[in-house]
C-alpha positions in Angstrom: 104.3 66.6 7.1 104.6 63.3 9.4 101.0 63.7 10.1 100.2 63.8 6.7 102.1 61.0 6.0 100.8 59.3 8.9 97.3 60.3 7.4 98.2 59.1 4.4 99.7 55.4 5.3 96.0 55.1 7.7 94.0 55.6 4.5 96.1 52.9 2.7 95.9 50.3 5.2 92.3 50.9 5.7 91.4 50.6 1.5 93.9 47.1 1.9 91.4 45.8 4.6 88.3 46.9 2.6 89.6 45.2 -0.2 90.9 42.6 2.0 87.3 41.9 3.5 85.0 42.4 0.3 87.6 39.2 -1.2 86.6 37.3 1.4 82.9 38.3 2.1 83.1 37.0 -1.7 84.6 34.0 -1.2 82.5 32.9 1.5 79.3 34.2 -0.7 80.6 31.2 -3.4 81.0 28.6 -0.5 77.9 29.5 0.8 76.3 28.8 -2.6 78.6 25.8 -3.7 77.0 24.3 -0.1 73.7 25.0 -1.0 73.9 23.8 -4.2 75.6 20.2 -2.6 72.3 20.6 -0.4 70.1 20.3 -2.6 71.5 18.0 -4.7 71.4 15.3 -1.6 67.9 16.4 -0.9 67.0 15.2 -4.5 69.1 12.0 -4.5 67.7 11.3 -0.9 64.4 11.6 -2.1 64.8 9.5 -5.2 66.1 7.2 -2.8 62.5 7.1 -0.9 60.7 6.9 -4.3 63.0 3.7 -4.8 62.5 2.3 -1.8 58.5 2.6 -1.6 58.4 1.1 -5.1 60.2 -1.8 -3.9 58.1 -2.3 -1.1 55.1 -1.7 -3.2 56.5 -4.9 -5.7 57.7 -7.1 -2.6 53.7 -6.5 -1.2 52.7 -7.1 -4.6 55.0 -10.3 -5.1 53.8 -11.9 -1.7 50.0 -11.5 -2.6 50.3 -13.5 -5.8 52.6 -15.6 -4.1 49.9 -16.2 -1.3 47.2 -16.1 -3.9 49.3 -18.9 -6.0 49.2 -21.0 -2.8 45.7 -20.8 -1.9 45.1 -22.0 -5.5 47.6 -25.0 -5.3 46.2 -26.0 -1.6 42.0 -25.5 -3.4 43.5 -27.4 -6.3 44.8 -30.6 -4.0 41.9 -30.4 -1.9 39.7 -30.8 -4.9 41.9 -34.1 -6.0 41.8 -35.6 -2.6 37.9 -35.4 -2.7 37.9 -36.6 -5.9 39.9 -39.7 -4.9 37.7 -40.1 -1.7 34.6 -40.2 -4.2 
């Protein structure tokens, strides 16, 4: 009868650690998701930050060449009066 018992109390503590481990293999199955999920969420709002940042560059290029463009027309444009006024 005590190794019966004994049998018995091995079997019992054995189903507790089963139980024991598939709880946390589970819990670490959700973490694992809940960090892949936070993963790609940065790798979306990373690259939306790379789509904002080459559109800004794209209008600061943009802005300097009419700026540049605006400044070749004002230097043509008082070229033009000063020959005028040499005339």
């Amino acid at each position: 009868q005590g190794l019966a018992a004994e049998l018995r109390s091995l079997r019992a503590r054995a189903e507790e650690a089963a139980l024991s481990h598939e709880r946390e293999a589970r819990t670490l199955r959700d973490q694992a998701a809940a960090a892949a999920k936070q993963r790609d969420s940065a790798l979306r709002e990373a690259e939306e930050a790379r789509a904002q940042l080459r559109a800004g560059a794209e209008a600061r290029a943009a802005a300097r060449r009419e700026l540049l463009e605006a400044q070749r027309e004002a230097r043509d444009s008082r070229e033009g009066r000063d020959t005028e006024r040499r005339r």
